[in-house]
GUSELUM-200700 format. One record per residue (C-alpha): residue number from 1; x, y, z. Coordinates in steps of 0.5 Angstrom, whole numbers, plus 500, padded with zeros to 3 digits. Example, Ala and Ser with C-alpha at 12.3 -4.5 7.8 and 13.67 -1.06 7.14 Angstrom:
<pts>
{1; {525; 491; 516}}
{2; {527; 498; 514}}
</pts>
This chain:
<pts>
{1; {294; 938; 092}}
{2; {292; 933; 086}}
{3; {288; 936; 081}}
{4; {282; 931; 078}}
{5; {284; 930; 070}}
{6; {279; 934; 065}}
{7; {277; 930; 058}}
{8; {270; 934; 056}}
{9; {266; 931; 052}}
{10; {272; 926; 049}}
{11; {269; 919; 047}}
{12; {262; 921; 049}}
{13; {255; 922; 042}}
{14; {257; 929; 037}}
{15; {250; 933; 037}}
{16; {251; 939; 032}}
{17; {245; 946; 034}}
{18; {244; 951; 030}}
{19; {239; 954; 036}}
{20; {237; 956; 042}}
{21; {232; 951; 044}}
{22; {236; 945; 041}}
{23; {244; 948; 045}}
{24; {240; 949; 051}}
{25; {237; 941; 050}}
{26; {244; 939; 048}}
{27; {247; 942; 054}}
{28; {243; 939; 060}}
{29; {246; 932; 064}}
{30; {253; 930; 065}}
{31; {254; 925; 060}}
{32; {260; 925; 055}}
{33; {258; 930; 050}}
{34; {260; 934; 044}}
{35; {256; 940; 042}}
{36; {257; 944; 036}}
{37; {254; 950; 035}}
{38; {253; 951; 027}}
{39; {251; 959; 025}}
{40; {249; 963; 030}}
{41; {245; 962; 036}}
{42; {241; 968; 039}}
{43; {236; 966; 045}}
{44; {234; 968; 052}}
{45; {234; 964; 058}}
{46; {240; 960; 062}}
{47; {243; 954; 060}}
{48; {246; 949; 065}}
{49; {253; 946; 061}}
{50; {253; 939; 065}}
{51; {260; 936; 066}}
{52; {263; 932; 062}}
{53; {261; 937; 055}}
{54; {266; 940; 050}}
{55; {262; 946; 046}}
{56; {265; 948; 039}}
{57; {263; 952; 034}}
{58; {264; 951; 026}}
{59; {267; 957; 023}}
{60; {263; 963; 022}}
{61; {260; 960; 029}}
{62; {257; 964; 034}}
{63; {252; 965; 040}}
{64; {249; 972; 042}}
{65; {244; 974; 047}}
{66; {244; 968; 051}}
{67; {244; 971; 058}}
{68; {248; 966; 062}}
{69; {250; 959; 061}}
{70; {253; 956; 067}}
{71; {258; 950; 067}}
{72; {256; 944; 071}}
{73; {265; 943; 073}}
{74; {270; 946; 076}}
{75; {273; 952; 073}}
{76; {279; 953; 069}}
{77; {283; 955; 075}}
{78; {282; 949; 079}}
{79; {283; 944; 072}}
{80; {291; 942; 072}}
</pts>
């Protein structure tokens, strides 16, 4: 079975967040994209992560009491 390669975000804009309504913003579409998350992110709500998005925390960052966050690809046991 051939399995579809995974670039995430790779050659796509870089956009830094440091809240809730900027990463759920940050999230949406498929475009190549790189998120990251700078302090900590606290919020309610689902964000939809699309394809084709690489999400990186700088040191010291975290997201709490995001209630769902759904990824717009394949899960990891059907990546190669």
């Amino acid at each position: 079975m051939a399995c579809d390669s995974t670039t995430g975000g790779a050659g796509g804009t870089t956009t830094t967040v440091s809240d809730f309504a900027a990463f759920s913003a940050a999230a949406k579409g498929d475009a190549k994209k790189i998120i990251i998350v700078s302090g900590s992110i606290s919020g309610t709500g689902s964000v939809k992560i699309g394809a084709n998005t690489s999400v990186l925390g700088k040191s010291g960052a975290c997201m709490i009491s995001a209630s769902d966050a759904t990824l717009g690809h394949r899960f990891a046991d059907e990546l190669c």
